[in-house]
KOLROTOR-177773 format. One record per residue: residue number from 1; chain; x, y, z of N, C-alpha, C in turn. Coordinates in pm, 1 decimal, padded with zeros to 6 digits. Layout:
residues N
[atom NUM; A; [X; Y; Z]; [X; Y; Z]; [X; Y; Z]]
...
//
This chain:
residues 166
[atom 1; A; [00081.8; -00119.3; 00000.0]; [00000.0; 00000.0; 00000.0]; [00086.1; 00125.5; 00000.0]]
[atom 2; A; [00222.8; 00107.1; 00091.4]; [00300.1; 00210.7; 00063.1]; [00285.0; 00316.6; -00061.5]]
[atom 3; A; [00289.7; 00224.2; -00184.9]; [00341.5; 00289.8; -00289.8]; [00205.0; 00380.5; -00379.6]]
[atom 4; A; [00125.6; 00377.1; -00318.3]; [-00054.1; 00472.0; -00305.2]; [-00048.1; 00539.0; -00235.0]]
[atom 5; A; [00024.3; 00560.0; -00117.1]; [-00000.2; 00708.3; -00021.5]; [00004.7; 00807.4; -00037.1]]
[atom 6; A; [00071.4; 00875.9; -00199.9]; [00070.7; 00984.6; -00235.1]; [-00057.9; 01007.1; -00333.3]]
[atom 7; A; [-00058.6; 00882.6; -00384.2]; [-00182.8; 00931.9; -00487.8]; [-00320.7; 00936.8; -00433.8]]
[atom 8; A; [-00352.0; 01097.1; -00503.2]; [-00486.6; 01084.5; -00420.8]; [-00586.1; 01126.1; -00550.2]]
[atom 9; A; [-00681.3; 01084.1; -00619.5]; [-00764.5; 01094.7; -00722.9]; [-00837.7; 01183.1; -00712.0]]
[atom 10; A; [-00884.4; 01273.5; -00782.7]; [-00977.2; 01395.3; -00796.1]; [-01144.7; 01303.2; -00771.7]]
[atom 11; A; [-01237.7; 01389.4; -00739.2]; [-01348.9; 01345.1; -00698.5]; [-01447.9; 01289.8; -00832.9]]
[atom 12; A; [-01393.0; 01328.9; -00925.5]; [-01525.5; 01327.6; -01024.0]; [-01401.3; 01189.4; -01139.1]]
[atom 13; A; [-01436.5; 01075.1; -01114.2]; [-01353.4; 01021.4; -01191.2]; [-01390.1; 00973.6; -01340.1]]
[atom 14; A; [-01434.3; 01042.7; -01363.2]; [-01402.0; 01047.8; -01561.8]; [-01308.3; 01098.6; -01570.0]]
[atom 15; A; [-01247.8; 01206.2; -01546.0]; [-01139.7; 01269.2; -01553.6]; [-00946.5; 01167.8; -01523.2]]
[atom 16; A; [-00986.8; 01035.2; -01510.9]; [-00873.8; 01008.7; -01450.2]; [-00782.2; 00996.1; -01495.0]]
[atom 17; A; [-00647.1; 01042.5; -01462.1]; [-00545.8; 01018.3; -01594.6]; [-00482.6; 00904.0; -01663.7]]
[atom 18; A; [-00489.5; 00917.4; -01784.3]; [-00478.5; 00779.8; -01834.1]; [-00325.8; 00672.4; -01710.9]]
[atom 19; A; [-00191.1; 00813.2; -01693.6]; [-00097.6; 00762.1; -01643.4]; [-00148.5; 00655.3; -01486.5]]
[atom 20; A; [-00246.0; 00716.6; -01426.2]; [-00323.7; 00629.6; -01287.1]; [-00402.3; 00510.5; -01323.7]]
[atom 21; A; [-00446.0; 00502.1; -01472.7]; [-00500.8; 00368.3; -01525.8]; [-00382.5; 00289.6; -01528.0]]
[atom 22; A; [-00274.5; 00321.2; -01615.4]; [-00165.1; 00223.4; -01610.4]; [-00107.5; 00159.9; -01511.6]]
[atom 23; A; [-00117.9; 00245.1; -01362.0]; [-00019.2; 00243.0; -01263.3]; [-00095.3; 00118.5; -01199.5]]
[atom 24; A; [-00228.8; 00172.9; -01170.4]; [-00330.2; 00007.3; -01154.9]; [-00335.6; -00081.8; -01218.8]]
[atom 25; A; [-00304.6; -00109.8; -01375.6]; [-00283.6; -00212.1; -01421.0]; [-00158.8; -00285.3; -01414.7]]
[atom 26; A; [-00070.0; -00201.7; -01366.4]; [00105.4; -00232.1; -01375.5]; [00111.6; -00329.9; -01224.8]]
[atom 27; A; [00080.6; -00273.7; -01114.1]; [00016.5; -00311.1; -01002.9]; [-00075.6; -00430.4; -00973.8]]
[atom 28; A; [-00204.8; -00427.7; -00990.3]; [-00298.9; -00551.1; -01007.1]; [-00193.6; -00685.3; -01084.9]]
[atom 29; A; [-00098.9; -00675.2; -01199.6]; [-00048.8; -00759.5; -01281.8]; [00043.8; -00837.1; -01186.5]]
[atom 30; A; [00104.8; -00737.5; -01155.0]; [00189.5; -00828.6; -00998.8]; [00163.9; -00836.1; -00864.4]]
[atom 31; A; [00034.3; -00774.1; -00792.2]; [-00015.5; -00813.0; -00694.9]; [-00077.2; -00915.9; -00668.0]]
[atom 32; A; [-00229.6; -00894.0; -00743.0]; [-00340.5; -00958.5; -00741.2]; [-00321.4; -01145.9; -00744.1]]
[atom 33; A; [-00354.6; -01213.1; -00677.2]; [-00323.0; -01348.9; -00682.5]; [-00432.0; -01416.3; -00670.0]]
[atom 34; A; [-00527.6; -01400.7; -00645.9]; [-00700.9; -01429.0; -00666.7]; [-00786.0; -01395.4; -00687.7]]
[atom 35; A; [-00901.8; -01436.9; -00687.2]; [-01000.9; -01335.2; -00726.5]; [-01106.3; -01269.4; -00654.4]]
[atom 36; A; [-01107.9; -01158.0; -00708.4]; [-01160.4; -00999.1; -00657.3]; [-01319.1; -00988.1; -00699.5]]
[atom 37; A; [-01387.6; -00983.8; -00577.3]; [-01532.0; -00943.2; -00679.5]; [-01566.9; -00851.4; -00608.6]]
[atom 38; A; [-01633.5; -00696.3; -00691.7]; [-01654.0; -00542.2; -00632.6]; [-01807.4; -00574.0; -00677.7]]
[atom 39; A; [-01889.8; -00501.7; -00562.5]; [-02027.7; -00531.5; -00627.4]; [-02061.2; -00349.3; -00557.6]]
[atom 40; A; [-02089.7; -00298.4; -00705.6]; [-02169.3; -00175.1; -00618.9]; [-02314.8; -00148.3; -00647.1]]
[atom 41; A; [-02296.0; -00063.3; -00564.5]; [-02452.5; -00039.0; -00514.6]; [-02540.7; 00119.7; -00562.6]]
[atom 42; A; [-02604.5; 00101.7; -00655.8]; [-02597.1; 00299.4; -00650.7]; [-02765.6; 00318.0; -00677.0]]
[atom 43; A; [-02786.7; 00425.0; -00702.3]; [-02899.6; 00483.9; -00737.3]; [-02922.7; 00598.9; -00900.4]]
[atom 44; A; [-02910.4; 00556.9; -00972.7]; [-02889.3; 00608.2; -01061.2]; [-02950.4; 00746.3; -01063.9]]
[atom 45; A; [-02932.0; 00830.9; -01172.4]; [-02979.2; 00949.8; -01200.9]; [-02934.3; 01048.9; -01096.8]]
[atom 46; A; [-02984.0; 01206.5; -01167.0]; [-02933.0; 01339.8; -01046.0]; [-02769.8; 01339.2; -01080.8]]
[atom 47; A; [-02692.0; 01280.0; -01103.1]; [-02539.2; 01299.5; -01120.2]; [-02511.8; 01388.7; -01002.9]]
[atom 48; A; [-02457.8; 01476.7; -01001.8]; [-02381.4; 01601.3; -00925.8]; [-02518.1; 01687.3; -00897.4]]
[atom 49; A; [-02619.4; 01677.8; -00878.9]; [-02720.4; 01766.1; -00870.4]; [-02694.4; 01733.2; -00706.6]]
[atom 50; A; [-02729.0; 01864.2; -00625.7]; [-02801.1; 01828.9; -00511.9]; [-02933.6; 01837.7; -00474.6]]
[atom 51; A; [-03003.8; 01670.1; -00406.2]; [-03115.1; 01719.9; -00411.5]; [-03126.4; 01616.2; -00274.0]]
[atom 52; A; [-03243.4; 01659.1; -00213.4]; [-03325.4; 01593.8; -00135.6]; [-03286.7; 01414.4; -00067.6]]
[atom 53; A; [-03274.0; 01423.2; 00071.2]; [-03247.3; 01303.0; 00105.1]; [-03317.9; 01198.6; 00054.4]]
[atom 54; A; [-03218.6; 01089.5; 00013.8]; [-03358.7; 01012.1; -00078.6]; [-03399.4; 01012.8; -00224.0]]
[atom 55; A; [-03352.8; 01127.6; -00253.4]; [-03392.9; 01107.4; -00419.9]; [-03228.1; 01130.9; -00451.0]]
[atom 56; A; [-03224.5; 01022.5; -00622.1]; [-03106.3; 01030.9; -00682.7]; [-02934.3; 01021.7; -00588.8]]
[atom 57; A; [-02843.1; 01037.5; -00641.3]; [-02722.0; 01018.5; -00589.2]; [-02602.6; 01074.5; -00661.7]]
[atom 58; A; [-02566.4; 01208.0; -00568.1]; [-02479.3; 01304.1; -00629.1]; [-02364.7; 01217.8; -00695.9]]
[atom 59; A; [-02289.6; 01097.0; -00628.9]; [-02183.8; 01052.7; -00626.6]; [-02174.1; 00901.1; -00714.4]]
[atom 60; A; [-02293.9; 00880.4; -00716.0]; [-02293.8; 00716.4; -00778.1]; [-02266.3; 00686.7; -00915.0]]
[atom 61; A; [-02256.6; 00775.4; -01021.3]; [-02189.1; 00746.5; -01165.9]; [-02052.6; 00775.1; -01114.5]]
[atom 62; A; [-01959.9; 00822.6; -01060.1]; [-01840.5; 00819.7; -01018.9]; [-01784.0; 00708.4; -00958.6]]
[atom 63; A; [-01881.7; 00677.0; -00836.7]; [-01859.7; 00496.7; -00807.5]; [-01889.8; 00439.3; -00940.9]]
[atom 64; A; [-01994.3; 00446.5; -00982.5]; [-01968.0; 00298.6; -01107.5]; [-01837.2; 00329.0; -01207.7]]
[atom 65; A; [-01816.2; 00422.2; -01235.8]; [-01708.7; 00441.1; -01306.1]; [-01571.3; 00406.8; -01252.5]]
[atom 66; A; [-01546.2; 00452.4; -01106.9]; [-01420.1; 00386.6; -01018.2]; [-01379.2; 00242.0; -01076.8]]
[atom 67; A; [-01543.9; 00141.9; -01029.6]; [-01529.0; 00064.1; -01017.8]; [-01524.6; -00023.7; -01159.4]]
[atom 68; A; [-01577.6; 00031.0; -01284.9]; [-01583.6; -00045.2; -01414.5]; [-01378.3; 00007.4; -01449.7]]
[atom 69; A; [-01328.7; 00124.0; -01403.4]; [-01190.4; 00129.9; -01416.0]; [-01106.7; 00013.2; -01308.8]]
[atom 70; A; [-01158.4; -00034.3; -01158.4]; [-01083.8; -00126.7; -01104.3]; [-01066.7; -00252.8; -01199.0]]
[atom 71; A; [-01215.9; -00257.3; -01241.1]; [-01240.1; -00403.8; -01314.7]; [-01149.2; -00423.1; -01474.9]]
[atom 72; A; [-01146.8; -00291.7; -01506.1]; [-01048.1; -00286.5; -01645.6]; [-00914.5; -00310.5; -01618.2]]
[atom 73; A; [-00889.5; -00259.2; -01450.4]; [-00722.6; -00294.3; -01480.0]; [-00704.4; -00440.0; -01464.1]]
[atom 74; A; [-00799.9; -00522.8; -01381.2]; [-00751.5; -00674.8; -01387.0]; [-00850.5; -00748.5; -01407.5]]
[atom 75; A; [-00910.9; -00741.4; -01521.7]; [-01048.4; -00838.3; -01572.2]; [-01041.8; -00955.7; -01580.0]]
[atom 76; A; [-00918.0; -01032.6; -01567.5]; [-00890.2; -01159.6; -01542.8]; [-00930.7; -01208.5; -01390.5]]
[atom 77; A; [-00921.5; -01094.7; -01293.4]; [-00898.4; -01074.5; -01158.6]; [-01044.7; -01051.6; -01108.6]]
[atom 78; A; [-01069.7; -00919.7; -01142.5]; [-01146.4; -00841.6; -01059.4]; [-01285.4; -00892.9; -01150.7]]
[atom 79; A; [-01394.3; -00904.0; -01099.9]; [-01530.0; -00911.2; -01161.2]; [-01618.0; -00817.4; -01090.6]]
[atom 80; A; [-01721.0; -00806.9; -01165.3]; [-01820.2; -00671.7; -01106.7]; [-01938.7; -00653.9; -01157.3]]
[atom 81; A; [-01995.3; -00638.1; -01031.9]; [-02168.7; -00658.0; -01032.9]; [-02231.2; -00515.1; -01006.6]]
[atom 82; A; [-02297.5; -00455.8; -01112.4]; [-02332.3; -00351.5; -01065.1]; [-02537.0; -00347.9; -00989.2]]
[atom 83; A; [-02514.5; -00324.5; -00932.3]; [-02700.1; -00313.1; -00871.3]; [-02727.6; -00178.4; -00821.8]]
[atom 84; A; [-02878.1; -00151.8; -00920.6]; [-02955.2; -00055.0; -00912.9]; [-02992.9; -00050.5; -00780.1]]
[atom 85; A; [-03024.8; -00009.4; -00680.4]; [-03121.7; 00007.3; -00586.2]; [-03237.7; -00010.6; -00598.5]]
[atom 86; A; [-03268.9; 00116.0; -00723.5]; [-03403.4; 00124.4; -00754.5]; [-03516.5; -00005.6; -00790.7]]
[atom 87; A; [-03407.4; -00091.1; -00854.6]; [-03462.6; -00197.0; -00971.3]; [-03438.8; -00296.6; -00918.2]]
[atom 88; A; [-03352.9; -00311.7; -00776.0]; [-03364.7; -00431.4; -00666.8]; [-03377.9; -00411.7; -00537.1]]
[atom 89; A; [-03451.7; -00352.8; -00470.4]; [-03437.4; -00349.8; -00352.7]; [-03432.5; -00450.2; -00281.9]]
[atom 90; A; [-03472.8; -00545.5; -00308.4]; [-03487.6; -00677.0; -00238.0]; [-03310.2; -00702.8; -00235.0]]
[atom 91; A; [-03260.0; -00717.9; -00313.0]; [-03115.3; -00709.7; -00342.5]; [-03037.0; -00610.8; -00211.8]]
[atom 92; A; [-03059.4; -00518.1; -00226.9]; [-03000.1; -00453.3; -00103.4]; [-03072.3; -00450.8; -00024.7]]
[atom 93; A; [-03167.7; -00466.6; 00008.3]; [-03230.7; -00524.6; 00155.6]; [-03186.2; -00650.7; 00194.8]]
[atom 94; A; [-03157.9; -00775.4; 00116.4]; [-03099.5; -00844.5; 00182.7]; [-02966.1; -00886.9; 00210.4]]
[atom 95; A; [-02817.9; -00776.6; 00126.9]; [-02732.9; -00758.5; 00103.9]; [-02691.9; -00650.6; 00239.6]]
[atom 96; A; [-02820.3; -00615.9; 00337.3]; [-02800.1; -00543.2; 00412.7]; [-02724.8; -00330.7; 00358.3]]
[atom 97; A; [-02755.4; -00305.0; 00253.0]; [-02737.9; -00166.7; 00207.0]; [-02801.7; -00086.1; 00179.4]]
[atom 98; A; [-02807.2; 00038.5; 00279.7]; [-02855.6; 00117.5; 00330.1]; [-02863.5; 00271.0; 00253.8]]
[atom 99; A; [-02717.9; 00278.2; 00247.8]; [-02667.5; 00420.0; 00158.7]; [-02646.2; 00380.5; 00039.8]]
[atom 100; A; [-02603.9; 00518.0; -00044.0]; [-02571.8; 00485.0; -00190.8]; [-02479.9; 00580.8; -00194.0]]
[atom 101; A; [-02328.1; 00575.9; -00277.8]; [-02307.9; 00436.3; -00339.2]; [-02218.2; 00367.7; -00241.4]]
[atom 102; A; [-02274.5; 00236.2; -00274.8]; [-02178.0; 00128.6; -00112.8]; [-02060.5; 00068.1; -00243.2]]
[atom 103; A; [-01950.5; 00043.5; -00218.8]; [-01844.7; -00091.9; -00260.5]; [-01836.5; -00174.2; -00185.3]]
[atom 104; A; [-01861.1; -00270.3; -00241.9]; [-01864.1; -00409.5; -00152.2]; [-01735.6; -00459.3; -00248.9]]
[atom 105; A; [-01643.7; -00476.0; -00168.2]; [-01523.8; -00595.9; -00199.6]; [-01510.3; -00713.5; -00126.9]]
[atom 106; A; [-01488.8; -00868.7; -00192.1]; [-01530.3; -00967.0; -00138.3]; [-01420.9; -01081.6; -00266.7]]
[atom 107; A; [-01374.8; -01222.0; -00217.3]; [-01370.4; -01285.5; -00271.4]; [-01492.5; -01369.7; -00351.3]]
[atom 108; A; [-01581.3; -01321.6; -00315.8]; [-01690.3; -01369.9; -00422.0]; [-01769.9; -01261.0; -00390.4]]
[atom 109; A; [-01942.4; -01326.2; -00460.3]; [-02044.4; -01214.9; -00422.7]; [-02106.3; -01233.8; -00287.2]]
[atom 110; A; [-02045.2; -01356.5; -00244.1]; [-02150.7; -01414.1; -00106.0]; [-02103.5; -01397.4; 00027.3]]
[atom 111; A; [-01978.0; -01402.5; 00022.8]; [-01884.8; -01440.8; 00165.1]; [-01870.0; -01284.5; 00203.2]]
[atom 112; A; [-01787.7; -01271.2; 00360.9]; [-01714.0; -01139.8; 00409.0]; [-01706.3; -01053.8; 00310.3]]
[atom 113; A; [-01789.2; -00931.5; 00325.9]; [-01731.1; -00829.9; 00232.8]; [-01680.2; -00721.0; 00298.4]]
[atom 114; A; [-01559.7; -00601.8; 00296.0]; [-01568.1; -00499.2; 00309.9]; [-01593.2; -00399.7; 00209.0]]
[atom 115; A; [-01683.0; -00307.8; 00304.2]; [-01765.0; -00189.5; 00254.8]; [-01710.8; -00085.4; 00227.2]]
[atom 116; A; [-01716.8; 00000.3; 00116.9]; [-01706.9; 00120.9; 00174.0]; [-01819.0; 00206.3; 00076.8]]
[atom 117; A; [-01869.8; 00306.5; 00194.5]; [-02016.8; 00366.9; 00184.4]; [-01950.3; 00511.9; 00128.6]]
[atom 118; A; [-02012.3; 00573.0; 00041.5]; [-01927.1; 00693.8; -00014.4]; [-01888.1; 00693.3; -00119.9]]
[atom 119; A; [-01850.7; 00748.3; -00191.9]; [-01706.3; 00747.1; -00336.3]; [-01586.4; 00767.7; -00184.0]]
[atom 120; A; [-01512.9; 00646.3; -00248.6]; [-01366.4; 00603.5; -00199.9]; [-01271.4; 00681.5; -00303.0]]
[atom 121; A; [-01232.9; 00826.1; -00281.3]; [-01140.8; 00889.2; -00364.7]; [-01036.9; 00966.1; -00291.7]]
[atom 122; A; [-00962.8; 01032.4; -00340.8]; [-00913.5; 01115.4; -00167.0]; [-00812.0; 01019.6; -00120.5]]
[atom 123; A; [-00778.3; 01087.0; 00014.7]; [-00732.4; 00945.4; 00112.6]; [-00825.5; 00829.6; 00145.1]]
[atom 124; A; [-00905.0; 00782.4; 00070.6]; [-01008.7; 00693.6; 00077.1]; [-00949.8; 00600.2; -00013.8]]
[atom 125; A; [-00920.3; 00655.7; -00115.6]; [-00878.5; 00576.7; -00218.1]; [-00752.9; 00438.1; -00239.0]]
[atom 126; A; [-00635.4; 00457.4; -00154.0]; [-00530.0; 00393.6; -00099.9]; [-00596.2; 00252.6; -00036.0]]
[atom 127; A; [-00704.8; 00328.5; 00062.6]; [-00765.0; 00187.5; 00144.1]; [-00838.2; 00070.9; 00047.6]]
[atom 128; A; [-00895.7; 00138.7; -00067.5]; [-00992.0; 00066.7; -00132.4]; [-00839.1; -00035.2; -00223.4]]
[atom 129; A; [-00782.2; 00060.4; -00269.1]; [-00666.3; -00051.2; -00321.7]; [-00613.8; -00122.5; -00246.1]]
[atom 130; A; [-00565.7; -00128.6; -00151.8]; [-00557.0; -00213.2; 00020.1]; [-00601.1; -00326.9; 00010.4]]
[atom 131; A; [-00727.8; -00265.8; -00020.1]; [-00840.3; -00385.4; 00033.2]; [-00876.0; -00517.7; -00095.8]]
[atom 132; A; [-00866.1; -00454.7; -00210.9]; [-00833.1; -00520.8; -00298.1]; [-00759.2; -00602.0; -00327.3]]
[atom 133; A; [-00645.1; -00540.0; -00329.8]; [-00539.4; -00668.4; -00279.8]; [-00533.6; -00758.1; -00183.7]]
[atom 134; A; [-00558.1; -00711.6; -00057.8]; [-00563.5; -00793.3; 00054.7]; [-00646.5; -00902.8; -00006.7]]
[atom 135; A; [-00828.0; -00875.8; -00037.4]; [-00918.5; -00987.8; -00044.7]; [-00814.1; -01059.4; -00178.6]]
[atom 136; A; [-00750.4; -01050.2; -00265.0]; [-00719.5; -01139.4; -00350.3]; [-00588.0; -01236.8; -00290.4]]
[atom 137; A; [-00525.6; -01204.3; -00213.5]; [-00438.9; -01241.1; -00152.5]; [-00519.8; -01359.3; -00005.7]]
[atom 138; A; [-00579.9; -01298.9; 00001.2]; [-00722.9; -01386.9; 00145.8]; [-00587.5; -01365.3; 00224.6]]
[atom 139; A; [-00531.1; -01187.0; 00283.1]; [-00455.6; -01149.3; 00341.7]; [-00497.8; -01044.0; 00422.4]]
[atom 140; A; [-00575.4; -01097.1; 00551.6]; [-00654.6; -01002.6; 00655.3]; [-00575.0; -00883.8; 00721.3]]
[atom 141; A; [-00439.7; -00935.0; 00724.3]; [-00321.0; -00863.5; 00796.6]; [-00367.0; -00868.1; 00969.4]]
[atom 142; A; [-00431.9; -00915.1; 01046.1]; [-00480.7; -00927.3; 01146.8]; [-00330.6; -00999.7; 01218.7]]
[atom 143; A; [-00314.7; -00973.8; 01335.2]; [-00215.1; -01029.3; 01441.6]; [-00281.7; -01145.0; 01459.6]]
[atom 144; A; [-00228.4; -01259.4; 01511.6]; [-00241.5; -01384.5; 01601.3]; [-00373.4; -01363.0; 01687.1]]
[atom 145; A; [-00342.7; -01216.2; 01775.5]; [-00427.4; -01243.9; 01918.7]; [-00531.8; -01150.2; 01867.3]]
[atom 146; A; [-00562.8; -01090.5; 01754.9]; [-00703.9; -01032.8; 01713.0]; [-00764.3; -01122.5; 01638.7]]
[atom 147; A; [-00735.7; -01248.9; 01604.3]; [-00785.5; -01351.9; 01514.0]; [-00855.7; -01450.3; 01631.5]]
[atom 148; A; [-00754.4; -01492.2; 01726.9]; [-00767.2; -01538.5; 01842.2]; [-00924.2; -01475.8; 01939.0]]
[atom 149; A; [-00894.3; -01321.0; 01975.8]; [-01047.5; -01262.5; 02011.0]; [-01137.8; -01240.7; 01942.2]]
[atom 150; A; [-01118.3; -01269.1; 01761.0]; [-01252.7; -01313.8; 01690.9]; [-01288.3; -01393.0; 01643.6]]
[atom 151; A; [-01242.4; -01493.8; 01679.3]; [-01304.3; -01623.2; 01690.1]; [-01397.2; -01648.4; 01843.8]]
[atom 152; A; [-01368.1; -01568.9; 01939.8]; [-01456.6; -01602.7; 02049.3]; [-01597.3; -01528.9; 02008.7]]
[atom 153; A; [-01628.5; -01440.0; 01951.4]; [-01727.0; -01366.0; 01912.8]; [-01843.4; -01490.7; 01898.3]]
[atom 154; A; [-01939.5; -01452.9; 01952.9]; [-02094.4; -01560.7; 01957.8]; [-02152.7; -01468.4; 01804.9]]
[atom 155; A; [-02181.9; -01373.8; 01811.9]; [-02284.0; -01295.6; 01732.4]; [-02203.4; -01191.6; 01612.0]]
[atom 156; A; [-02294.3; -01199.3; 01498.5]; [-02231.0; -01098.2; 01419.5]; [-02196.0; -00980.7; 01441.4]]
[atom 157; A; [-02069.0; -00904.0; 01419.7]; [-02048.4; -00769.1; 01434.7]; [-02001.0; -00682.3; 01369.6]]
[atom 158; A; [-02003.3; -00567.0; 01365.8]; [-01994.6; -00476.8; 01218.2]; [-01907.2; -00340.9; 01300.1]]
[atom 159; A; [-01801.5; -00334.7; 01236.7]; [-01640.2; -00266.8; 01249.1]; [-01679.7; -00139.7; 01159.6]]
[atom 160; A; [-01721.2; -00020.1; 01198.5]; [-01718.1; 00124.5; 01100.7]; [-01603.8; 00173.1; 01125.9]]
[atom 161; A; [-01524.5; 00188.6; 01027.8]; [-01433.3; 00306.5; 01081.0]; [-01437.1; 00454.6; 00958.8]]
[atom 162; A; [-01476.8; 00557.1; 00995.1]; [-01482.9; 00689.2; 00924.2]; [-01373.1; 00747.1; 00931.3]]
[atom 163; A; [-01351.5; 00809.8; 00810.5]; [-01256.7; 00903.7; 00724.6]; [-01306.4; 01053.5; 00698.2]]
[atom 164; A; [-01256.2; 01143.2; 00740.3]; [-01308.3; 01275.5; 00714.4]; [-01186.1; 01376.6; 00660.8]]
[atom 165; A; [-01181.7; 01425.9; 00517.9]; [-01057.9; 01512.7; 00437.7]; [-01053.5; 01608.2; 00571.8]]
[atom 166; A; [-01028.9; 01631.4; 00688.6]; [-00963.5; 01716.0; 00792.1]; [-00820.8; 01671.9; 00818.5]]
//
């Protein structure tokens, strides 16, 4: 991950430079060692408009676009499911997703996923490549004795951690 800490992507990613497409494909070619599945979640329409809690989603053609660029740099690798909200709710109701747009990264579509709720761009962005790699690698980075205290866990539990550009 080191070698992402400087790059930080502009918010609106159509714009991305072709040189940051390469650098992910140069990357994914010698990281990636399994397979990656990104499933997002959006609400189509409104683009950049602001409007009303609930209707449309300023940010969600930027997630799908992130994510149809993750899937271009390692299509051998990475696969990707995109879901409407609108046109499944049942889908994210039982996928448990709430906001729009969510990334779900996962070695498949079914098992452990991590989330991230937002456009992941910014210092956001580093983690989402992180995490990518990690799930293809099935490389938690967890110590001994945090693997150890979650395995005692009886009941499901859900880990937020927030990011704020301050």
């Amino acid at each position: 991950m080191q070698a992402w800490v400087g790059l930080v992507l502009p918010c609106y990613m159509s714009v991305i430079p072709e040189q940051v497409r390469q650098q992910l494909k140069d990357r994914f070619d010698t990281v990636l060692s399994g397979p990656v599945h990104l499933t997002v979640y959006t609400r189509p329409g409104s683009s950049r408009l602001i409007l009303q809690a609930g209707v449309g989603c300023a940010t969600c053609e930027d997630a799908r676009q992130m994510a149809e660029l993750l899937h271009e740099a390692a299509p051998e690798k990475i696969t990707l499911d995109l879901v409407d909200i609108t046109r499944e709710p049942e889908r994210a109701t039982a996928d448990g997703v709430d906001d729009v747009p969510t990334t779900a990264v996962g070695s498949n579509a079914e098992t452990g996923r991590i989330r991230f709720q937002g456009l992941a761009t910014g210092t956001e962005f580093p983690a989402l490549i992180d995490a990518i790699e990690r799930v293809s690698r099935a490389d938690h980075g967890l110590s001994e004795a945090s693997v150890v205290a979650l395995a005692k866990l009886t009941e499901p539990a859900e880990v937020m951690v927030f990011a704020t550009p301050t």
